[in-house]
C-alpha positions as MATLAB code, in Angstrom:
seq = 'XXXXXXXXXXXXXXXXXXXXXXXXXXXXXXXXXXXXXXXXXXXXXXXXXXXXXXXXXXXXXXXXXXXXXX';
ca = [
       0.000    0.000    0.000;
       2.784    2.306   -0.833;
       0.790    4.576   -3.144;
      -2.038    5.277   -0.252;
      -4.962    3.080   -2.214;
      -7.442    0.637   -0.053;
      -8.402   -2.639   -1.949;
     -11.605   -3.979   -1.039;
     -15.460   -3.324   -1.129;
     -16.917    0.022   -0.244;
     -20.599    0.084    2.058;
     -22.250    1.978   -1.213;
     -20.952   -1.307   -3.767;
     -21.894   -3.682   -0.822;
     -25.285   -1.665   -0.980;
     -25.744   -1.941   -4.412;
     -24.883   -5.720   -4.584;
     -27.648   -5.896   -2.209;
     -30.249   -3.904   -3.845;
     -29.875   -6.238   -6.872;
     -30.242   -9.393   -5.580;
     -33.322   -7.968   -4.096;
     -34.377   -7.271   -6.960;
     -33.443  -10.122   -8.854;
     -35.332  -12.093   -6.055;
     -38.457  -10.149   -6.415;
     -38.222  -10.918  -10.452;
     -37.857  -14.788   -9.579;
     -40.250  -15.311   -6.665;
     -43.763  -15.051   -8.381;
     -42.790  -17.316  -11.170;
     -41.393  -19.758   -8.716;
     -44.422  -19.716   -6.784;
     -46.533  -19.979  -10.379;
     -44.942  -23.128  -10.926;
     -45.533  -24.388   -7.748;
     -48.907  -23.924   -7.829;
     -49.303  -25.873  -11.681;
     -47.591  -28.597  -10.050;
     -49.756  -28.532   -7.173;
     -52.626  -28.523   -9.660;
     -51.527  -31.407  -12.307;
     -50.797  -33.707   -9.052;
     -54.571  -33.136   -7.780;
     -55.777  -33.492  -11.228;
     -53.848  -37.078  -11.387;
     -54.858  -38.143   -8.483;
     -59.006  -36.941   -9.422;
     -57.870  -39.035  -12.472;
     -56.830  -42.289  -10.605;
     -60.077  -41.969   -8.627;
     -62.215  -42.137  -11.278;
     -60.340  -45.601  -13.006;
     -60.164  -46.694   -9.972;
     -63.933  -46.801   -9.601;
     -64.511  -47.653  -12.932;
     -62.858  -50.917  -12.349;
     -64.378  -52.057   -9.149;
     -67.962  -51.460  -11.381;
     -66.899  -53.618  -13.661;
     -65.804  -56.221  -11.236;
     -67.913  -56.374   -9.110;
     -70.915  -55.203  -11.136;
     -71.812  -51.876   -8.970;
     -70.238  -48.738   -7.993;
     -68.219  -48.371   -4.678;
     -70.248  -47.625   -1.471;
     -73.620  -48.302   -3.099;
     -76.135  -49.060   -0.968;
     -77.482  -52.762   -0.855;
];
């Protein structure tokens, strides 16, 4: 450090790192959470899916639907 200059990172860089990641994160978090909720969507529709075969073969069988009366 003979010629007086400081290496390192400054408060106002370390600020603006900051500022955009926050950013960045703000960009990223509703798409994230879009594609959450798809998934979350496809897996109930599957499993509305596998209900529905699944009844269809215990009709056929057994000759009537699931929980039917007598």
């Amino acid at each position: 450090m003979a010629d007086g200059r400081r290496y390192g990172i400054t408060l106002v860089e370390l600020l603006v790192v900051i500022g955009v990641v926050t950013v960045l994160m703000g960009l990223l978090l509703p798409g994230v959470q879009l594609a959450r909720e798809a998934a979350r969507r496809a897996a109930c529709m599957s499993n509305l899916r596998q209900i529905g075969v699944a009844m269809h073969a215990y009709a056929e069988a057994y000759g009537q639907w699931p929980c039917q009366g007598d």
